[in-house]
N, C-alpha and C positions, 0 to 999 in steps of 0.2 A: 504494500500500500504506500504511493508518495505520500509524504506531508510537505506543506506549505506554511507558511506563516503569513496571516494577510495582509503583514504590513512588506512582504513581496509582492504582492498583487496588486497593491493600491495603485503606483503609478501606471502599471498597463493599462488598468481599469477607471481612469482619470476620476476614481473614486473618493470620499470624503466619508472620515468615521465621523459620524452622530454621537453615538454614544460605544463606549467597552476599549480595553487596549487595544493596540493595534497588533500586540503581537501572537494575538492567538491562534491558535496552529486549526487549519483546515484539511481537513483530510479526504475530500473529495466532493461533491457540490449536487446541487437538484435543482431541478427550472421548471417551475411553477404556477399557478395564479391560483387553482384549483386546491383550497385546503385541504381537503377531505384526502384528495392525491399526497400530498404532504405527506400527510397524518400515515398515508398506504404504504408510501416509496422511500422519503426521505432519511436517509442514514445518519447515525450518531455523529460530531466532527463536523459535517460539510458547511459546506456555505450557500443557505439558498436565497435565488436571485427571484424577484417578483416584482409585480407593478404595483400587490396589495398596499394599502400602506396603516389597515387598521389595527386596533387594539388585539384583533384577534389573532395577528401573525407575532405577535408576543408569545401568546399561548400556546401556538401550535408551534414554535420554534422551541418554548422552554419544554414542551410533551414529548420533544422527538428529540432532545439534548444538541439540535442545531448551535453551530459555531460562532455563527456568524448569519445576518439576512444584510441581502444586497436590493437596495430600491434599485431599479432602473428608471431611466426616459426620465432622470432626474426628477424622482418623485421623491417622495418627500415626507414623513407620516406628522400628526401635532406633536406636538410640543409636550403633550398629556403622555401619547404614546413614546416617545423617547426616553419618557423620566421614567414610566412603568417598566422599559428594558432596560435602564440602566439599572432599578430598585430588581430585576433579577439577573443583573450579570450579565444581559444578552449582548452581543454585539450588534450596531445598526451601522450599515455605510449605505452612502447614496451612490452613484453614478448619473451621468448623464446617457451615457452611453444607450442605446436599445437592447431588448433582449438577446437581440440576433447578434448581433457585436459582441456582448458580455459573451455570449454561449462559447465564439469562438478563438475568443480571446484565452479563455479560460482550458478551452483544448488545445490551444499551442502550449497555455503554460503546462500541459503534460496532466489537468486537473482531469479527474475521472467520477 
């Protein structure tokens, strides 16, 4: 299994941490919009990328021990929602980038 650290990934991914270090290690990643898929697919470690950007992808990241959530198309969640991931540890980065760009950005850097 590769590991990364996401504060490797940030500049490919012209991404911005919201909240959590930057140094927490990801171990492979999920692409998303669909929680309930999440909730199905998504592995301990990774980093998942969505457009969601409510209270609920807190939950479903701290349920599935997600690494790290990546907003794309430079979204963005409240202000409410970032303090609730930080009060559990979660990591939030933004991007501007599209989903399609992240995906294969993220398979050049060798993420799986």
């Amino acid at each position: 299994m590769n590991r990364f650290t996401l504060q490797t990934l940030l500049p490919g991914l012209q991404a911005k941490v919201l909240t959590g270090p930057e140094g927490v290690e990801i171990t492979g990643c999920y692409i998303s919009d669909l929680l309930s898929d999440v909730l199905a697919h998504a592995k301990p470690g990774g980093l998942w990328a969505t457009v969601q950007t409510h209270r609920n992808v807190v939950s479903v990241a701290s349920t599935q021990d997600i690494a790290a959530v990546l907003f794309v198309c430079g979204r963005k969640p409240e202000q409410a929602v970032i303090a609730e991931a930080a009060e559990a540890g979660l990591v939030l980065v933004t991007t501007p980038l599209t989903t399609y760009e992240v995906a294969g950005k993220l398979w050049e850097a060798g993420i799986r």
